[in-house]
One Martini backbone bead per residue (centre of mass of N, CA, C, O) as a GRO file, in nm:
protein
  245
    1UNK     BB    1  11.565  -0.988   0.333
    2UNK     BB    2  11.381  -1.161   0.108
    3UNK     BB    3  11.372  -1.425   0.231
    4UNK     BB    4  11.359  -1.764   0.162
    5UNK     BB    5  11.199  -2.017   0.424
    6UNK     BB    6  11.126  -2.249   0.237
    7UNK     BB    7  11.474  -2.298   0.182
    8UNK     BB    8  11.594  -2.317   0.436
    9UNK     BB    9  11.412  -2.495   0.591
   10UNK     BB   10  11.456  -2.734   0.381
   11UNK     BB   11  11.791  -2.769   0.420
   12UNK     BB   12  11.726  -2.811   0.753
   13UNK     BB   13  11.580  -3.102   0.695
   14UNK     BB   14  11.799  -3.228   0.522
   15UNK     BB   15  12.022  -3.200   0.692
   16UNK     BB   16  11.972  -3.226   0.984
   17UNK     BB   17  11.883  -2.895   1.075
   18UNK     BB   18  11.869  -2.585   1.156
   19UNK     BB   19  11.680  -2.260   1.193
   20UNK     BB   20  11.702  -1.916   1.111
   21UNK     BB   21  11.559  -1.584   1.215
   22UNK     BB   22  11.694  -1.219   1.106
   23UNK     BB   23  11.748  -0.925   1.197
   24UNK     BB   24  11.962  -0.708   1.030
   25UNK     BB   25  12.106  -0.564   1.304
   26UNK     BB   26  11.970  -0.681   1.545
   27UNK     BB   27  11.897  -0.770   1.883
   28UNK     BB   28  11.876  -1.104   1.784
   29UNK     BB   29  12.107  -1.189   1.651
   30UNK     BB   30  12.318  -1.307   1.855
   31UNK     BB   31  12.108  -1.532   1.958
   32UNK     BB   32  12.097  -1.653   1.695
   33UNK     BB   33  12.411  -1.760   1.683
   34UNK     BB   34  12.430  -1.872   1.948
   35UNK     BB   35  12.205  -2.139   1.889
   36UNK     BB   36  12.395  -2.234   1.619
   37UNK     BB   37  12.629  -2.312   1.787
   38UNK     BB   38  12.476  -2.485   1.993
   39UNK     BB   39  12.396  -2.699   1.745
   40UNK     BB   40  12.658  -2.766   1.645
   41UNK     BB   41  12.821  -2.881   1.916
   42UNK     BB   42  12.555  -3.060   2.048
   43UNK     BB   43  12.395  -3.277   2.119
   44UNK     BB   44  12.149  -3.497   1.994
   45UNK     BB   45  11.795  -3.650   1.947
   46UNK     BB   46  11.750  -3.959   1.849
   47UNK     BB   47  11.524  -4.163   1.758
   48UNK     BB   48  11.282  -4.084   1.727
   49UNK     BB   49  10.948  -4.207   1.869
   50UNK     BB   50  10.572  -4.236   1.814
   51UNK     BB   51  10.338  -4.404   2.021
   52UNK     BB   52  10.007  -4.513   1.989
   53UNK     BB   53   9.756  -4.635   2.262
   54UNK     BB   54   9.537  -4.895   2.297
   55UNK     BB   55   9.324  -5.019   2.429
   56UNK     BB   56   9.250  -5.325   2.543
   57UNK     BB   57   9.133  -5.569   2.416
   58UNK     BB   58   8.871  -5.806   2.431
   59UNK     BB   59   8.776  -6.098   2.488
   60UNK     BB   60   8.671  -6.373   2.304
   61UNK     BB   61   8.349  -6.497   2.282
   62UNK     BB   62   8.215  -6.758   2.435
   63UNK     BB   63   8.077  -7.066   2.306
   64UNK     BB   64   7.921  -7.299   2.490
   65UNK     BB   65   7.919  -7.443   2.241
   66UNK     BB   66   8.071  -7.617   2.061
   67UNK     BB   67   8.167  -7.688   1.722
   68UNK     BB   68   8.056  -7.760   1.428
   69UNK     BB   69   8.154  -7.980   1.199
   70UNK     BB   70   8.097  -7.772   0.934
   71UNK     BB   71   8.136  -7.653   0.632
   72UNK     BB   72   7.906  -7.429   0.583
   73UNK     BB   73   7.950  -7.271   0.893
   74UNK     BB   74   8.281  -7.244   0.919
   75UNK     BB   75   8.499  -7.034   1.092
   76UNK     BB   76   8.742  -6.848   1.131
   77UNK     BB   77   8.847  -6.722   1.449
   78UNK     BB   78   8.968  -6.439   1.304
   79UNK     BB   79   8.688  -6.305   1.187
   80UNK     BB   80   8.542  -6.218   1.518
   81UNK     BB   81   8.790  -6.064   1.633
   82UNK     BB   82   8.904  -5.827   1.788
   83UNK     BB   83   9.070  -5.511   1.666
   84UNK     BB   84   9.314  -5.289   1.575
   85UNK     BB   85   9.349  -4.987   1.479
   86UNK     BB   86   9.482  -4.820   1.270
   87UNK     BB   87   9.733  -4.661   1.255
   88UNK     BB   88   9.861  -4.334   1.236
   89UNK     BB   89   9.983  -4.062   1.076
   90UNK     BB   90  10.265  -3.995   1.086
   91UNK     BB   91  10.410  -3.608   1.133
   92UNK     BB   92  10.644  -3.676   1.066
   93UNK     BB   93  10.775  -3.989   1.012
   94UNK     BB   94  11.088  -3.881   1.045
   95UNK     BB   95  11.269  -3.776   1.297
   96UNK     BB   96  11.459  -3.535   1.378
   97UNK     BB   97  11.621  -3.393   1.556
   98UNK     BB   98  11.678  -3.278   1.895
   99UNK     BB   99  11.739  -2.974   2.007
  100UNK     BB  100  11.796  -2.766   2.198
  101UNK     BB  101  11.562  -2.526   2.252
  102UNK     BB  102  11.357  -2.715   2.027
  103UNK     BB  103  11.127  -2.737   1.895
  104UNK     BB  104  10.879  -3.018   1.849
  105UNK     BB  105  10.666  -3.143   1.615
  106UNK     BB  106  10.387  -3.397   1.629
  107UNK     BB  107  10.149  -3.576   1.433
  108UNK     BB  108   9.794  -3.739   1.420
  109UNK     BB  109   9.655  -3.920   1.159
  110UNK     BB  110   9.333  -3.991   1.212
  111UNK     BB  111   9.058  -4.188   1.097
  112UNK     BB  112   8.761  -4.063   1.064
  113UNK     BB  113   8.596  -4.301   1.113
  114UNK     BB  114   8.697  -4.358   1.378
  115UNK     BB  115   8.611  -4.448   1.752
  116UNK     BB  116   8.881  -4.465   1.849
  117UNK     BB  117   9.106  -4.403   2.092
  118UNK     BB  118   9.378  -4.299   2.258
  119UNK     BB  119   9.536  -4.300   2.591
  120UNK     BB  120   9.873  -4.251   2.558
  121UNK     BB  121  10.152  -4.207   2.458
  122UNK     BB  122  10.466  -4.281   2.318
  123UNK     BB  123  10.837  -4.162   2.367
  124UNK     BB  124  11.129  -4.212   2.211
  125UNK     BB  125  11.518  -4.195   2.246
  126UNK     BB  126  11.810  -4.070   2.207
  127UNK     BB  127  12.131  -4.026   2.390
  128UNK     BB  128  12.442  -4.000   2.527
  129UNK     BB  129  12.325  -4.155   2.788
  130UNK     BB  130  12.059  -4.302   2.647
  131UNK     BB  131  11.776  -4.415   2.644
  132UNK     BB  132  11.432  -4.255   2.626
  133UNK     BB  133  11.140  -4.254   2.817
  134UNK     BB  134  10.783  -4.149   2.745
  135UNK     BB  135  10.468  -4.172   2.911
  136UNK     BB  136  10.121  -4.041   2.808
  137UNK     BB  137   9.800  -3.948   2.936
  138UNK     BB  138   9.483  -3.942   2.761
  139UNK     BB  139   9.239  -3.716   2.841
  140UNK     BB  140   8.930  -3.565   2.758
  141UNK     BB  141   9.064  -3.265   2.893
  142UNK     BB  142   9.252  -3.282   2.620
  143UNK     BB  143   9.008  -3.243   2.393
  144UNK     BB  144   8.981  -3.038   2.143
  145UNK     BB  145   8.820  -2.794   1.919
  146UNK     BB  146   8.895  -2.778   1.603
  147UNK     BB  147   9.088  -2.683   1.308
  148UNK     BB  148   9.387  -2.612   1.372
  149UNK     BB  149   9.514  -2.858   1.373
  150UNK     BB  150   9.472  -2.978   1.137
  151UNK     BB  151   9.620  -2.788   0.973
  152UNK     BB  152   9.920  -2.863   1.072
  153UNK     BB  153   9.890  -3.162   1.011
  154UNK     BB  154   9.877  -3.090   0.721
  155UNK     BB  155  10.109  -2.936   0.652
  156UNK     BB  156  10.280  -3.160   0.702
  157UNK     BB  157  10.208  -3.358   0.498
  158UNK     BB  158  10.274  -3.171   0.265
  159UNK     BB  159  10.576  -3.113   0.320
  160UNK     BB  160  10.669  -3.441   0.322
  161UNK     BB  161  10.563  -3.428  -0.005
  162UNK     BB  162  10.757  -3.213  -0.127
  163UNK     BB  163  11.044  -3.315   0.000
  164UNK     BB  164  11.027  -3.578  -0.184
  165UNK     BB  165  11.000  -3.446  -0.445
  166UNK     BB  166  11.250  -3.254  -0.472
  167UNK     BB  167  11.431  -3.546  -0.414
  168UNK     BB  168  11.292  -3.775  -0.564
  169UNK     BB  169  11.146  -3.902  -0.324
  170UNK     BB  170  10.890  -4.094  -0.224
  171UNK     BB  171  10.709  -4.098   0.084
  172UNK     BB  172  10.407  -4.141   0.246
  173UNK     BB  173  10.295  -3.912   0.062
  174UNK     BB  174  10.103  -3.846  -0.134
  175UNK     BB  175   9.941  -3.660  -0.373
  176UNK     BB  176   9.673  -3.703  -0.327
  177UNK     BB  177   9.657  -3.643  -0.032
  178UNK     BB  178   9.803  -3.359  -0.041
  179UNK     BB  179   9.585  -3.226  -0.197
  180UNK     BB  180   9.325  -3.321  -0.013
  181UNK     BB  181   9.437  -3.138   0.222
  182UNK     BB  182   9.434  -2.876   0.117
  183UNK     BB  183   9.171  -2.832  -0.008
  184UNK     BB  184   8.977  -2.909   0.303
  185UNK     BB  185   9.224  -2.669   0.465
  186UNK     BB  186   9.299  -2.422   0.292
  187UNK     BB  187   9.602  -2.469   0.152
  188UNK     BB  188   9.869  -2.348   0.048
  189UNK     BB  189  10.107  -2.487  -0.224
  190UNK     BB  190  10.240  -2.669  -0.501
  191UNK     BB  191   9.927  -2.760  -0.584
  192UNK     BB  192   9.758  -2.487  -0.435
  193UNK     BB  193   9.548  -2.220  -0.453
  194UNK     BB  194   9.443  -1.897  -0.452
  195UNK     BB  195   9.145  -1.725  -0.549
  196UNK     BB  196   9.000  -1.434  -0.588
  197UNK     BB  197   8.688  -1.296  -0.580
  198UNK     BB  198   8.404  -1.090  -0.760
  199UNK     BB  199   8.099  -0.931  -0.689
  200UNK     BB  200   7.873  -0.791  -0.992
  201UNK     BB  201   7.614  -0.632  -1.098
  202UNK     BB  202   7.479  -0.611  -1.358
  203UNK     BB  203   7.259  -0.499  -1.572
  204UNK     BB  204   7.070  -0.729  -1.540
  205UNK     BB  205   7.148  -0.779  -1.249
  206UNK     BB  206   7.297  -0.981  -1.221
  207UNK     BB  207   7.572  -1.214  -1.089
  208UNK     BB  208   7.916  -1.161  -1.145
  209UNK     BB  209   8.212  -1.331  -1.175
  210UNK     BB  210   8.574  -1.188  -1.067
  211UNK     BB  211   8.923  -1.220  -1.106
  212UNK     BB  212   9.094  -1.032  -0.930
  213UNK     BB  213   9.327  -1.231  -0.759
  214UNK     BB  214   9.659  -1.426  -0.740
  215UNK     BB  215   9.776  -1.651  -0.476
  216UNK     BB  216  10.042  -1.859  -0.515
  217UNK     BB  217  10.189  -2.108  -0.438
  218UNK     BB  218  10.428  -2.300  -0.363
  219UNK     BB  219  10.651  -2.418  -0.484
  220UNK     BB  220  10.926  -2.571  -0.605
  221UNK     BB  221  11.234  -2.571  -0.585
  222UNK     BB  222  11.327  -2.357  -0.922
  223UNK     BB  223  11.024  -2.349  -0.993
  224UNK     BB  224  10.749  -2.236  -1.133
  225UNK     BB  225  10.448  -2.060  -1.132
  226UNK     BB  226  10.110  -2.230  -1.163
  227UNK     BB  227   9.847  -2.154  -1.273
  228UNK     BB  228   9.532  -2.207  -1.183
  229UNK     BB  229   9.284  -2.501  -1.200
  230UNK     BB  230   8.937  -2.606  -1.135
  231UNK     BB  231   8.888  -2.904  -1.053
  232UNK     BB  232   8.943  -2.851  -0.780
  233UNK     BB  233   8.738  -2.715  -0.507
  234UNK     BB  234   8.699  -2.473  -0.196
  235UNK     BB  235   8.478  -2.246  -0.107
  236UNK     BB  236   8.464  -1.978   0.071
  237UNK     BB  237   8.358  -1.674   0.100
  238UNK     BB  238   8.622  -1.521  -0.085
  239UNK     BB  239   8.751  -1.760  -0.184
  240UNK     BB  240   8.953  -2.011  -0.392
  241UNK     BB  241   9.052  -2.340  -0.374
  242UNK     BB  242   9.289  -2.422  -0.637
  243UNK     BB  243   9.447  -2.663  -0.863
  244UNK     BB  244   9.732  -2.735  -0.975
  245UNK     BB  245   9.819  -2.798  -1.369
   0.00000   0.00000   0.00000
């Protein structure tokens, strides 16, 4: 009761090992002490890699004219090429090892910019048996809208980025990224809170808003949590996500 799950999750992504949680003296307790020392005992997937693949581009066309030797007029041959688009932020960036009967989750942020779509995932692992290969083909009806997967993967690049911080090592995620993600998917974290606000009319008729509670976000750990300043906020129904500074 009352563990930090934060804390445990964490030693267990450092450690490049599993966790588990149950409750003491529970029906699921046997199962998950059994799951925890096969996990223990068991070969694991190593050097997971997850590569997104894009149709082949088109040849460059061909202009039926030679091209005038003309120092005004020309241009090297790869500024009219197409290109293709910038590969996605995998996170983790680092895949970690993957034991049996463990789901393993991999996001992939594209540029919102990019009109480009991927047509299918190649990943690749190493097993005690030898390398593994798996390509996926990514079709229009498996397209969902909606922003649940968007917050699951900014999750993901936020704690890539804590876990970066606590350990001193700074990772693919930057601070401004990871704060930007906070922000936009309304998660708390290390860098933002939740304050809950209330509007309530005053005697002059006016609506003055009142800071009623404030639930904190994930702090690193050892450290102290520290109170939110609205430098950058993102409003929602009734509570705002706002910058801890």
């Amino acid at each position: 009761n009352n563990v930090s799950r934060n804390l445990v999750e964490g030693l267990a992504r450092t450690g490049k090992g599993v966790a588990s949680f149950a409750v003491a003296a529970g029906p699921d307790l046997r199962a998950k002490v059994l799951f925890l020392l096969k996990s223990a005992i068991q070969p694991s997937l190593r050097d997971v890699a997850i590569t997104w693949n894009y149709p082949p581009l088109p040849p460059p066309a061909q202009s039926p004219l030679p091209p005038k030797n003309s120092l005004s007029s020309y241009r090297s041959p790869g500024i009219d090429a197409p290109k293709l688009p910038d590969p996605p932020r995998i996170c983790p960036s680092v895949s970690p090892p993957v034991f049996s009967q463990q789901r393993f989750l991999s996001f992939a942020l594209f540029d919102p910019a990019s009109t480009d779509l991927p047509t299918s995932v190649n990943i690749t692992a190493q097993s005690p048996d030898g390398p593994l290969d798996l390509t996926l083909e990514i079709s229009d009806s498996q397209i969902r809208s909606g922003d649940t997967l968007h917050r699951l993967a900014a999750r993901a690049a936020i704690r890539e980025y804590e876990d970066g911080a606590r350990a001193s090592a700074p990772g693919t995620v930057t601070r401004d990224e990871a704060l930007r993600l906070a922000l936009s998917n309304s998660l708390a974290s290390s860098l933002t809170s939740f304050v809950a606000v209330r509007e309530e009319p005053s005697a002059e008729g006016a609506m003055v808003t009142d800071l009623v509670n404030l639930v904190v976000g994930q702090p690193h750990l050892g450290q102290p949590s520290r109170p939110p300043a609205a430098a950058q906020t993102y409003s929602g129904a009734d509570c705002l996500c706002a910058e801890q500074i």
